[in-house]
NUSESE-87181 format. One line per 8 residues: number of its first residue (from 1); their letters; for each residue x, y negated, z of C-alpha. Coordinates in Angstrom, 1 decimal. Example, Ala and Ser with C-alpha at 12.3 -4.5 7.8 and 13.67 -1.06 7.14 Angstrom:
1 = as = 12.3/4.5/7.8; 13.7/1.1/7.1
***
This chain:
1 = xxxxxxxx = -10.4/-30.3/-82.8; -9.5/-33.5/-83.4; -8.7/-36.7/-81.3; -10.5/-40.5/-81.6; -8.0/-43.5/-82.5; -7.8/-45.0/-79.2; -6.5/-41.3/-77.4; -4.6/-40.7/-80.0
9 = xxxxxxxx = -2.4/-43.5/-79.1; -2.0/-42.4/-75.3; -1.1/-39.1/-76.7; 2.6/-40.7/-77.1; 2.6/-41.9/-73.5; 3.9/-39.7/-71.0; 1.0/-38.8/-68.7; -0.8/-36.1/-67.3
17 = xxxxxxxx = -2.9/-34.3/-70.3; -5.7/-31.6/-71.2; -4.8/-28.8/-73.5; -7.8/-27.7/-75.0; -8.8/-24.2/-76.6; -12.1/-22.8/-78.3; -12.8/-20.3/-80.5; -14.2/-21.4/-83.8
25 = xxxxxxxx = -14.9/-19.5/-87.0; -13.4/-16.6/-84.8; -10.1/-18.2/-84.3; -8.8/-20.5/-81.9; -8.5/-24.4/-82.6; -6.2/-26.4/-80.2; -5.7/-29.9/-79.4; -4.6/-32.0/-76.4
33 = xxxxxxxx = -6.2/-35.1/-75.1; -6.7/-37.4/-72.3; -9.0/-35.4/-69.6; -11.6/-38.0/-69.9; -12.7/-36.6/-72.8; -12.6/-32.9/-72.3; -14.4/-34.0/-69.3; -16.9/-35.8/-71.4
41 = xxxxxxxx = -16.8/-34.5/-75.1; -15.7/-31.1/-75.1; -16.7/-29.1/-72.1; -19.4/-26.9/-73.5; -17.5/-24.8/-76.1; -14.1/-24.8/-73.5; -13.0/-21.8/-72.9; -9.6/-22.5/-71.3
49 = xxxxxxxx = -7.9/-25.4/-69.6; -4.4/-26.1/-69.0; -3.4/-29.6/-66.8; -0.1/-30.5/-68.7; 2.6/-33.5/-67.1; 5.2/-33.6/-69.7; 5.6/-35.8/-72.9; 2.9/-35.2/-75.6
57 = xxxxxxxx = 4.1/-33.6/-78.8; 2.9/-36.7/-80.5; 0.5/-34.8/-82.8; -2.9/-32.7/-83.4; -3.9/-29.8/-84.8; -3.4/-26.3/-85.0; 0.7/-26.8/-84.6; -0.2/-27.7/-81.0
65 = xxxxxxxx = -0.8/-23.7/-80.6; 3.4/-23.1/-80.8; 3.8/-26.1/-78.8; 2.0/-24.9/-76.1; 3.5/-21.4/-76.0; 7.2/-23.1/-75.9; 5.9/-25.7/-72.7; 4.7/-22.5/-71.3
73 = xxxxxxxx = 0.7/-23.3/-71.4; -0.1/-20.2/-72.3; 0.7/-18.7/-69.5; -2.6/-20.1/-68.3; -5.4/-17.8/-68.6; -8.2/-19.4/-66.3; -11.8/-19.0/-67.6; -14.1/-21.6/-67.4
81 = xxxxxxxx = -17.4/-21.9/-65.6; -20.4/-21.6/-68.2; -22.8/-23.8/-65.8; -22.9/-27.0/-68.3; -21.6/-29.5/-65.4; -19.1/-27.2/-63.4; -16.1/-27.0/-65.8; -15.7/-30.7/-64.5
89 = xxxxxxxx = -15.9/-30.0/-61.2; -13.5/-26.8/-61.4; -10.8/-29.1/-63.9; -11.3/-31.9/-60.8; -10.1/-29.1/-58.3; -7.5/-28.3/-60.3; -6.3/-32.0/-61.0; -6.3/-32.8/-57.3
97 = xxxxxxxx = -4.3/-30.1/-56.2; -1.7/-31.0/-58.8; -1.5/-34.4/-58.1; -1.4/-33.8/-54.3; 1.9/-32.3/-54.8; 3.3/-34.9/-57.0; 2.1/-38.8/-56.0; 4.5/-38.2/-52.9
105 = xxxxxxxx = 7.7/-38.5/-55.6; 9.7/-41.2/-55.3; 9.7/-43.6/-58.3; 6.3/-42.3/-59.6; 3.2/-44.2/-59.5; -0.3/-43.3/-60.4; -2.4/-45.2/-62.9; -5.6/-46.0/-64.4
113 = xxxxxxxx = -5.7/-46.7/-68.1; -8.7/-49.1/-69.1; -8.7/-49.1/-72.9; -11.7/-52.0/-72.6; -9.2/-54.2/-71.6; -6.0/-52.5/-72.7; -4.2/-52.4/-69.5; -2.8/-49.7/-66.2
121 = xxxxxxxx = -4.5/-49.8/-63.0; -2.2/-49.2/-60.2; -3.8/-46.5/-57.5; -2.2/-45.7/-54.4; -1.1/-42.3/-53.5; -2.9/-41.9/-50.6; -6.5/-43.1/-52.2; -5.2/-40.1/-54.9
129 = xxxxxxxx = -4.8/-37.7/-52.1; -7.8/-38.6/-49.7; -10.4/-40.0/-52.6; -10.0/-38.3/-55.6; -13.3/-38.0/-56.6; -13.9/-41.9/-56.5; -12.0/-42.5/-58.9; -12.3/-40.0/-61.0
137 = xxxxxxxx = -15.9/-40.7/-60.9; -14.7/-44.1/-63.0; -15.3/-41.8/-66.3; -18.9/-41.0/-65.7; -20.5/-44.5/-64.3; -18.5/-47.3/-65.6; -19.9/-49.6/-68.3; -16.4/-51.2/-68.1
145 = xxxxxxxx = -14.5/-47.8/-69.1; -14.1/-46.4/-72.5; -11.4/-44.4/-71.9; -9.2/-43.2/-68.9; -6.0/-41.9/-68.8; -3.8/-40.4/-65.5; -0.2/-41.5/-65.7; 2.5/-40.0/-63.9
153 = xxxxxxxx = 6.2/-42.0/-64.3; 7.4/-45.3/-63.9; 5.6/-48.6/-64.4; 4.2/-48.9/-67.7; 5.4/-51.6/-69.8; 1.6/-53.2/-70.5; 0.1/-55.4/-68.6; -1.4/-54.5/-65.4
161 = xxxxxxxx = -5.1/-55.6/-64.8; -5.7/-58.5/-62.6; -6.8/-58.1/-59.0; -10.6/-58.9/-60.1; -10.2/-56.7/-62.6; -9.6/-54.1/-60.4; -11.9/-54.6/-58.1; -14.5/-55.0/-60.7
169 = xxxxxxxx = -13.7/-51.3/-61.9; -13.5/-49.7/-58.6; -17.4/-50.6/-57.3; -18.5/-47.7/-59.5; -16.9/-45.2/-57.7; -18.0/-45.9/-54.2; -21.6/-46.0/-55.8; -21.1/-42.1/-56.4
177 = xxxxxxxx = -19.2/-41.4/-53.4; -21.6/-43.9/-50.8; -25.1/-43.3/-51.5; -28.0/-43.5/-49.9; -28.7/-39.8/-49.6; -32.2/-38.5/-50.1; -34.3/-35.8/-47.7; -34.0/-33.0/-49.7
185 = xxxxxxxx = -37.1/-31.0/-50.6; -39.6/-33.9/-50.5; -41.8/-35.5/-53.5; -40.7/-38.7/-52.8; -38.0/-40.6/-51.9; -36.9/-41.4/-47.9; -32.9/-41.7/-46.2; -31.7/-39.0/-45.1
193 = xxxxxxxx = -30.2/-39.6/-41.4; -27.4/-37.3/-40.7; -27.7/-36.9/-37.4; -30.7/-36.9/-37.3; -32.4/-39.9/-35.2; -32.3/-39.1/-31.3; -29.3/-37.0/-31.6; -26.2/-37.9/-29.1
201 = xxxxxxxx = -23.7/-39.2/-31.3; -19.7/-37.6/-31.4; -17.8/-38.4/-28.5; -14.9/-38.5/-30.5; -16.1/-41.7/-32.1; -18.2/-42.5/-28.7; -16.2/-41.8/-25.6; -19.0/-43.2/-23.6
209 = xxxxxxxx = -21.0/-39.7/-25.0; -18.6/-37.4/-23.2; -20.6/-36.7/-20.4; -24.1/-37.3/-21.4; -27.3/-37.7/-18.9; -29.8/-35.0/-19.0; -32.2/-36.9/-20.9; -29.9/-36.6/-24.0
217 = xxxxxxxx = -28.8/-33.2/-23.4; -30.4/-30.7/-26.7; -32.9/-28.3/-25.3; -33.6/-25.2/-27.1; -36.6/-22.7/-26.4; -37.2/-19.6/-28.6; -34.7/-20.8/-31.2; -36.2/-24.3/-31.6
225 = xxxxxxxx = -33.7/-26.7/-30.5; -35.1/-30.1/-29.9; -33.0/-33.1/-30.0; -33.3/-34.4/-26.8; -35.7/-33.9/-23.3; -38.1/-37.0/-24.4; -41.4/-35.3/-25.6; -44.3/-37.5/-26.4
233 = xxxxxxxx = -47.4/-36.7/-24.6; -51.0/-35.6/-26.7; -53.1/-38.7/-26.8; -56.5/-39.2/-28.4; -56.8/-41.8/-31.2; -60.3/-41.1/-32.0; -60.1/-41.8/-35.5; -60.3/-38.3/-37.5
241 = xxxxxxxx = -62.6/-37.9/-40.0; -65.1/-34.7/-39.3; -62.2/-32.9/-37.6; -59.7/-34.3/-40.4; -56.5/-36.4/-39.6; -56.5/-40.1/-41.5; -53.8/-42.2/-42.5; -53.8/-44.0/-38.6
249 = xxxxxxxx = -53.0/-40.5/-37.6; -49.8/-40.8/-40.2; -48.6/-44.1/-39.2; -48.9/-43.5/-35.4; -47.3/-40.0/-35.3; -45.1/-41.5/-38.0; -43.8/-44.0/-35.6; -42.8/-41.8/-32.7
257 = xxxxxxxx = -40.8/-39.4/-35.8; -38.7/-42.3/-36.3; -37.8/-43.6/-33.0; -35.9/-40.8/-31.4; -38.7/-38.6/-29.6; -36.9/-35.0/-28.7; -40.5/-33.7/-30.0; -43.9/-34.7/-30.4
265 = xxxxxxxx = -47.5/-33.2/-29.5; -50.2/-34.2/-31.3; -53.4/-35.2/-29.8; -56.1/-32.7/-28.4; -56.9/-30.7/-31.8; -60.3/-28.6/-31.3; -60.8/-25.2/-32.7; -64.2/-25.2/-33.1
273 = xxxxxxxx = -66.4/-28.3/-33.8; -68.5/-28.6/-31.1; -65.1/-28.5/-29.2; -64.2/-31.6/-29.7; -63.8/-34.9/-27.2; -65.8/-37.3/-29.3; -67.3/-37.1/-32.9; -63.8/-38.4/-34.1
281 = xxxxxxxx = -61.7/-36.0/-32.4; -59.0/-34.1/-34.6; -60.2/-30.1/-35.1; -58.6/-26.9/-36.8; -61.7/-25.2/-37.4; -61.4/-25.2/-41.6; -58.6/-24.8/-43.5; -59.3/-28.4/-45.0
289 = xxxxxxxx = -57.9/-29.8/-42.7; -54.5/-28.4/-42.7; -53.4/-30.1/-45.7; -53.6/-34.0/-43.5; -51.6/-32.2/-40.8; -49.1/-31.0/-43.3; -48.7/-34.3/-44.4; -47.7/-35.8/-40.8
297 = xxxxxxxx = -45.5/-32.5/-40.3; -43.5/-33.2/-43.1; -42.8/-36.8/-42.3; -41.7/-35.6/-38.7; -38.8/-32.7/-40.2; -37.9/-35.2/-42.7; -36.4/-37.1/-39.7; -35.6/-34.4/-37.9
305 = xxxxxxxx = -38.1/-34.6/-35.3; -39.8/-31.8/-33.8; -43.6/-31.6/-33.5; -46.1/-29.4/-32.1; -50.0/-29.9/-31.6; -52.4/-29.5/-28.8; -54.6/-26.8/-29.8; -57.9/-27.5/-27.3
313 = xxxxxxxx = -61.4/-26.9/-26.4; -63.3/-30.2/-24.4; -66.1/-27.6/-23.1; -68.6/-29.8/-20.7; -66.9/-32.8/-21.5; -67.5/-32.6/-25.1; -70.0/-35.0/-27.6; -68.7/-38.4/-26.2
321 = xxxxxxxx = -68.3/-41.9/-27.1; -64.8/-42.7/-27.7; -63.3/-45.2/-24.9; -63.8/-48.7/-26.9; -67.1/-47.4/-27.7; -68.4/-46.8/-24.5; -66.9/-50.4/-23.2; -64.8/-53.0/-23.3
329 = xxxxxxxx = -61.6/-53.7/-21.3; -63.1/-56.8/-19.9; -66.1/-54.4/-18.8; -68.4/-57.2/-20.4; -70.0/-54.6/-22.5; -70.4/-51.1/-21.1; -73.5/-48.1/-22.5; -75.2/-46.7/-20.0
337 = xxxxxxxx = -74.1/-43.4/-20.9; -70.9/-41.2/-21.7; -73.2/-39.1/-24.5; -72.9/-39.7/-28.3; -76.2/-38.7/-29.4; -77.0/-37.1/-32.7; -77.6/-40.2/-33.8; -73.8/-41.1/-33.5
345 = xxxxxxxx = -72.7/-38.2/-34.6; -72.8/-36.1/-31.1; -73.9/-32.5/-30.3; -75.5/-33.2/-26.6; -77.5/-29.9/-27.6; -74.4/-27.8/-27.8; -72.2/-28.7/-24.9; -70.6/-25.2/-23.2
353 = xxxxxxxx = -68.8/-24.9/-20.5; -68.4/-22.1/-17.3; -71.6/-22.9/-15.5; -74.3/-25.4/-16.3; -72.6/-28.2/-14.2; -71.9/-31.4/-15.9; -68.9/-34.0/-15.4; -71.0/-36.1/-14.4
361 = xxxxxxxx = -74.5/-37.2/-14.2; -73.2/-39.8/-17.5; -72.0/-37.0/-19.3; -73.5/-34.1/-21.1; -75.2/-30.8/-19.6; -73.4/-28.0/-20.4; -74.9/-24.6/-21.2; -72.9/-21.8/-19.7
369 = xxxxxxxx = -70.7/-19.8/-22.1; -72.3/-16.1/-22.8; -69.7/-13.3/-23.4; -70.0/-13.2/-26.5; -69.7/-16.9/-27.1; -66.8/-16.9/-24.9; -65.3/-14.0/-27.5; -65.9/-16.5/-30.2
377 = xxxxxxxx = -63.7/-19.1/-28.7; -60.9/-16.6/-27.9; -60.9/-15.8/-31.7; -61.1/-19.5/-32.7; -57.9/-20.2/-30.9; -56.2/-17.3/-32.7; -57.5/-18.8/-36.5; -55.9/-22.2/-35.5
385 = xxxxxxxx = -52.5/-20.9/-34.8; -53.1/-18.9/-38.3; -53.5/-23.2/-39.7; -50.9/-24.3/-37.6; -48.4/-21.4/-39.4; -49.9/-23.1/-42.7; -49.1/-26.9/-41.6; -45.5/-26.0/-40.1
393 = xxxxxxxx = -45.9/-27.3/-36.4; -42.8/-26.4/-34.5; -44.5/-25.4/-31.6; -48.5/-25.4/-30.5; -49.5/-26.7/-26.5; -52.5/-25.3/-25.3; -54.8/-27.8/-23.1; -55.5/-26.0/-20.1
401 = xxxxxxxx = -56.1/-29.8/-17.8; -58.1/-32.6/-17.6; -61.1/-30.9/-16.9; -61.8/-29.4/-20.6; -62.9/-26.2/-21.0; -59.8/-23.9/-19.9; -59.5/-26.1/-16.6; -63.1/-25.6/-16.0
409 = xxxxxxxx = -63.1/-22.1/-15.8; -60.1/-22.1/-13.3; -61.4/-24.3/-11.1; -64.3/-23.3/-8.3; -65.8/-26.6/-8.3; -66.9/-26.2/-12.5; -67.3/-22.2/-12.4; -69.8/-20.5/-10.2
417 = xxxxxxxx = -70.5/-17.6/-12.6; -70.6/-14.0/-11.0; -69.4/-12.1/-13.6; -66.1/-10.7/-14.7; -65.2/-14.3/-15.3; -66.1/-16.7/-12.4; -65.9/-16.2/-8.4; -61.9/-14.5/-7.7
425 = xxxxxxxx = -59.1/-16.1/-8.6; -58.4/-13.3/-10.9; -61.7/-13.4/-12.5; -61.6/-17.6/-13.2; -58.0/-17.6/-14.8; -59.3/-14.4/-17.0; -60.7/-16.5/-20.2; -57.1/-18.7/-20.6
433 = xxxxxxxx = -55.7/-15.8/-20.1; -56.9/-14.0/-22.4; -56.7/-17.2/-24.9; -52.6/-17.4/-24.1; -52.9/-13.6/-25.3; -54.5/-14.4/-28.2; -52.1/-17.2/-28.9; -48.9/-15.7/-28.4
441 = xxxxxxxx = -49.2/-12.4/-30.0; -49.7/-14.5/-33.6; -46.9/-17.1/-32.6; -43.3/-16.9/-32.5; -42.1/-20.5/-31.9; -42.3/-21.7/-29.0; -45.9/-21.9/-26.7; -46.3/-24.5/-24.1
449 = xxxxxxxx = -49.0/-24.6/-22.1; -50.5/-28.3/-20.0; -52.3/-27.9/-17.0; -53.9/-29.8/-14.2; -52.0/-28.9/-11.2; -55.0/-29.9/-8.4; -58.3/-31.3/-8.5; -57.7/-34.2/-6.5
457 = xxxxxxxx = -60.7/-33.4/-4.9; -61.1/-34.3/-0.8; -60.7/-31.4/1.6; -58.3/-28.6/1.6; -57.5/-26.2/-1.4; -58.5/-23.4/0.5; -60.7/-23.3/3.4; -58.2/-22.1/6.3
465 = xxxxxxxx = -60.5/-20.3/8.4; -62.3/-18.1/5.4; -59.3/-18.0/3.0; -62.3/-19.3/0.1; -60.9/-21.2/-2.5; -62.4/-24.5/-2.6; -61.0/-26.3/-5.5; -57.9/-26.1/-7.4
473 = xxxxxxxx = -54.4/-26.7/-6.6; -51.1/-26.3/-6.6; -51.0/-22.9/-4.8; -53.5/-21.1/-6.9; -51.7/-23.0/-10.4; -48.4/-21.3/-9.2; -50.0/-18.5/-9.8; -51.7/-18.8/-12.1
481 = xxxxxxxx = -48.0/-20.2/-14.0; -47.0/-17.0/-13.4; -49.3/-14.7/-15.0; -48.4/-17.5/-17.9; -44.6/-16.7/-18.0; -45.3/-13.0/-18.0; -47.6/-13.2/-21.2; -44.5/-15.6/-22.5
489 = xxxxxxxx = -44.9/-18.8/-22.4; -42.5/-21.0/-23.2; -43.1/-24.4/-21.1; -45.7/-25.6/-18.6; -46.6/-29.5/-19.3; -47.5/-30.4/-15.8; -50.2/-32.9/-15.2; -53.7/-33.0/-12.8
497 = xxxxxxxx = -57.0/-34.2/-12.4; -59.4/-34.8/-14.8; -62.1/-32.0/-13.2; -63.7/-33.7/-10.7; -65.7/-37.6/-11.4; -65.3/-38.4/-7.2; -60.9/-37.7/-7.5; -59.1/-40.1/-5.4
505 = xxxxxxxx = -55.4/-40.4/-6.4; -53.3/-42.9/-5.5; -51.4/-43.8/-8.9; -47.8/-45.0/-8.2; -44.6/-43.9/-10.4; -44.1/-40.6/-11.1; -46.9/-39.6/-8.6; -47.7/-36.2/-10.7
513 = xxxxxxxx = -43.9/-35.1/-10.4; -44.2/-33.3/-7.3; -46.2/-30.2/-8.9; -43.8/-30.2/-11.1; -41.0/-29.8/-9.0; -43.2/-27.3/-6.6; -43.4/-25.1/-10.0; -39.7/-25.8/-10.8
521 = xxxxxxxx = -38.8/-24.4/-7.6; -41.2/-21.4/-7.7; -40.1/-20.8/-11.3; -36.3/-21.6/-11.8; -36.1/-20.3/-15.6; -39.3/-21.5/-16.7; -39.2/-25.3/-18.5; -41.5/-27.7/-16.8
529 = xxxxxxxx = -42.3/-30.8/-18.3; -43.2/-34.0/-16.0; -45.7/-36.2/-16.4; -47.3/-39.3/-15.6; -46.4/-42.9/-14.7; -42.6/-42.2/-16.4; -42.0/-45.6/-17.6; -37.9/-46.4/-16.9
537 = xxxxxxxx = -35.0/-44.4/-18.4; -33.4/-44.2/-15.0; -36.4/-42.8/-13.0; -36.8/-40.4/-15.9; -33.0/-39.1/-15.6; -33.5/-38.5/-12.1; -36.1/-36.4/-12.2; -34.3/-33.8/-14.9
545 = xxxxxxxx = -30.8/-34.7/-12.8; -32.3/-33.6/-9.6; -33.4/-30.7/-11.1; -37.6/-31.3/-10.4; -38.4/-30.9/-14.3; -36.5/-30.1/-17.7; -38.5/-32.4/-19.8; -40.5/-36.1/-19.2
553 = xxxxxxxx = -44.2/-36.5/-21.7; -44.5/-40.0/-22.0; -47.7/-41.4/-23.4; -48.9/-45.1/-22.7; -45.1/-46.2/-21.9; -44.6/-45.2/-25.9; -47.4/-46.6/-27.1; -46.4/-50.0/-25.7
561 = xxxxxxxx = -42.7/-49.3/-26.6; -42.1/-46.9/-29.3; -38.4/-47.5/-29.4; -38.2/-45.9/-25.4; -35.9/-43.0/-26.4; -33.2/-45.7/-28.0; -33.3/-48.7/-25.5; -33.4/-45.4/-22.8
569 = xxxxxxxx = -30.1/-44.7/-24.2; -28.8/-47.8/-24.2; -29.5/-48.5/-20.6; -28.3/-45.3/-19.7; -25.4/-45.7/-21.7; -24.8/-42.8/-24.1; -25.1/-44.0/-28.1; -27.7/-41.3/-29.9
577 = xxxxxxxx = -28.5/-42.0/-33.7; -31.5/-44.7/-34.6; -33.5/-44.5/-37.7; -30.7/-45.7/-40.8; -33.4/-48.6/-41.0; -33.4/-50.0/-37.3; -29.4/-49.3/-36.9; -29.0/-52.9/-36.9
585 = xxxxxxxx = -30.8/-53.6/-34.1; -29.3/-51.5/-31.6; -25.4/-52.8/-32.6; -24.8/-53.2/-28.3; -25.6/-49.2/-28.4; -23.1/-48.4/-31.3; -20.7/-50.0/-30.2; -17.8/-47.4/-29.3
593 = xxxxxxxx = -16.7/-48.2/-25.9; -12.8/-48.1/-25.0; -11.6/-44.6/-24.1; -10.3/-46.8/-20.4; -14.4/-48.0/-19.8; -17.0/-46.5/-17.5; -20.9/-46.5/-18.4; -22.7/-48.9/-16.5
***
């Protein structure tokens, strides 16, 4: 094996050098050379290394073979890797740890040969000891460096390179050690955050993180750990195509994946298509329209976000006009009617619900649910959680509020039936029932479940004099929560209303957070979630501090302020991790405070 010009001419410096062995012709050829170019030339036939620091013999050849047995190489008997790219990385392993026990000695110094410009490179001992690999990584991305050689003795007599030199020669390194790492596993490219993004940061680099507020406290359920206790709420967008999520869908659950959300929950999906809210309502009735919710899903783990969807059924409140459809803001234009007609893509023909007792004299008349139509649904809901397996949804929230179809069967002002499921209290919470059933036994992640936790109807719950449930509220959802956490739910996202068109609530911060608490107290191991009205980070940290839920939904507070989870963290100050992208703009946050300072 022979030796180019310019290595031969190292060969008579004294340095740190490769002896090389292959079998050839059924014999073995030896030679010994600079390691940049076993590294580079001669790796694939190798099948024995030996790191040498003595004076080169000064020659080539098959003599080298006697040489090597009187330096004592032989005794070296290490096999090489025969992966094409590991021998380097196994001789690097064996460089460092030679070097690591000799850059400490006094009078030697550690250099860089660059034949480009025929000069040494100085290299500290401790970048040796701590960053080997940077510099070693000169060999493989330099356009400056032909050759390389590791010396080990005193000063050599040429001339060292010049500070810009040096400089100049080092950025290649830090390219291969400081990249911008990828997400593994996707089709394209996208930074990799490590942490990921609404994860507390170390409190060894943050002492301000070493006691950190609820909010920002992990949560795990069922072996899902989410990142922190901020969960964005299911809200409509009203812009699917036939049941299929679009490209708004994307961007706008895109947006919450990348601004520190603990998990998400997509927007009331319907499992059948007369199901859904409005004609542009997202569904999971046909496995076409997994592949759009795949696409969101994967977005959302490549940052490290959690996400679930709201699996749902509207019942009576079905075939309507989306909200900007029906009117304006400004009320200055306003349809007569909450019905989309065939003619804009509604079903008013095939509305269901408990009884035939409509919303509203604006909305749709229902048709009342036969068994075996009722059967139907029951089996729907178990094909969606089959779809949500396929799309990779952390977890699936069943919508048992706002007056859709599960609420409507619990409450006595929607169901009158008479059979096995109307009239008792038994009999009414029978159908979600037996859709949590369905649910659960063909999911194991974790299965929330939202309800409406009253009416908000006028008059008592339950008449005092006759004990007749008259509407539904917080004593019947208690237990009715229970029977849910016995079939193994995971978490009850607490809300109300949304059953009866004459409610009167009086809407003030947080005013839904007392039926949460009222189940947090009657449940002490179950998760509640609280919503409604949440909008500032301290209000939020009081409720999970005072122990009244374990997690907040927000919903219109994010849509006006996506960033909510970082600026929450800032004004509660505890530093969590940011998108790489929008690090710069939350510098206050990252900054470590002194180990001496208190949060604000």
């Amino acid at each position: 094996m022979s030796v180019d010009n310019t290595s031969s001419s190292m060969l008579r410096c004294k340095g740190i050098l490769v002896y090389l062995e292959k079998e050839s012709s059924g014999r073995p050829e030896c030679a010994v050379a600079p390691y940049v170019h076993w590294v580079h030339d001669h790796s694939p036939s190798l099948t024995r290394l030996h790191c040498h620091c003595r004076p080169s013999p000064g020659r080539s050849g098959t003599g080298l073979a006697s040489w090597a047995r009187s330096e004592g190489i032989h005794a070296c008997k290490e096999r090489l890797p025969t992966v094409p790219d590991s021998p380097a990385v196994y001789y690097r392993r064996r460089l460092a740890h030679m070097l690591s026990d000799r850059s400490a000695s006094s009078g030697v110094g550690m250099y860089i040969y660059c034949a480009k410009h025929h000069a040494w490179m100085p290299i500290r001992s401790s970048i040796v000891r701590n960053s080997l690999s940077n510099w070693l990584s000169l060999t493989a991305t330099s356009s400056h460096l032909r050759t390389v050689h590791c010396h080990y003795h005193s000063t050599p007599s040429t001339p060292r390179l010049t500070l810009s030199h040096v400089n100049r020669l080092s950025r290649p390194s830090r390219s291969m050690t400081y990249i911008n790492k990828p997400v593994p596993g996707l089709d394209q490219y996208l930074p990799l955050s490590e942490p990921s993004i609404g994860v507390a940061l170390s409190k060894e680099t943050y002492p301000q993180n070493a006691e950190l507020p609820e909010l920002f406290k992990p949560l795990t359920i069922r072996g899902t750990t989410f990142n922190n206790r901020i969960f964005v709420s299911p809200m409509c967008q009203y812009s699917a195509d036939n049941g299929h999520t679009t490209d708004w869908h994307f961007v706008h659950i895109g947006g919450f994946a990348t601004r520190g959300a603990g998990a998400i929950c997509m927007e009331a999906t319907s499992v059948v298509p007369e199901g859904r809210i409005s004609p542009q309502d997202a569904g999971l009735w046909t496995d076409s329209q997994i592949a759009p919710l795949k696409r969101i899903v994967s977005f959302a783990h490549a940052h490290g976000t959690k996400i679930g969807v709201q699996l749902a059924h509207a019942g009576r409140k079905a075939s309507t006009l989306a909200p900007w459809v029906h009117g304006d803001m400004a009320r200055t234009r306003v349809a007569p009617t909450y019905v989309a007609g065939k003619d804009e893509g509604g079903w008013p023909d095939e509305v269901y619900g408990p009884s035939e007792i409509p919303f509203s004299d604006l909305y749709p008349k229902p048709k009342a649910l036969t068994e075996e139509q009722i059967d139907d649904i029951v089996e729907a809901f178990g094909k969606a959680v089959e779809r949500c397996k396929e799309a990779g949804f952390d977890f699936i929230e069943l919508h048992g509020a706002h007056g859709y179809l599960q609420h409507s069967f619990l409450s006595p002002l929607s169901n009158v039936r008479t059979d096995q499921h109307g009239g008792s209290l038994e009999n009414r919470m029978r159908f979600s029932l037996r859709v949590v059933a369905k649910c659960r036994g063909l999911w194991d992640k974790p299965l929330f479940v939202r309800i409406s936790a009253t009416d908000w109807a006028e008059g008592p719950e339950r008449d005092p004099a006759t004990g007749e449930w008259k509407q539904w509220g917080i004593e019947q959802s208690k237990v009715f929560v229970g029977e849910l956490k016995k079939l193994g739910v995971d978490l009850i996202d607490c809300s109300s209303g949304g059953n009866w068109v004459k409610q009167k609530i009086t809407v003030e911060p947080g005013y839904q957070v007392p039926f949460a608490e009222a189940l947090k107290k009657a449940y002490p191991d179950l998760p509640i979630g609280a919503v409604g009205l949440i909008t500032d980070p301290e209000q939020a940290e009081s409720y999970l501090r005072d122990g009244k839920a374990d997690v907040v939904f927000l919903a219109r507070e994010l849509l006006r302020n996506p960033h909510w989870p970082i600026l929450a963290a800032d004004k509660l100050g505890v530093a969590v991790k940011p998108a790489n992208q929008y690090e710069r703009s939350f510098s206050s946050m990252l900054t470590p405070a002194r180990r001496d300072e208190s949060k604000p």
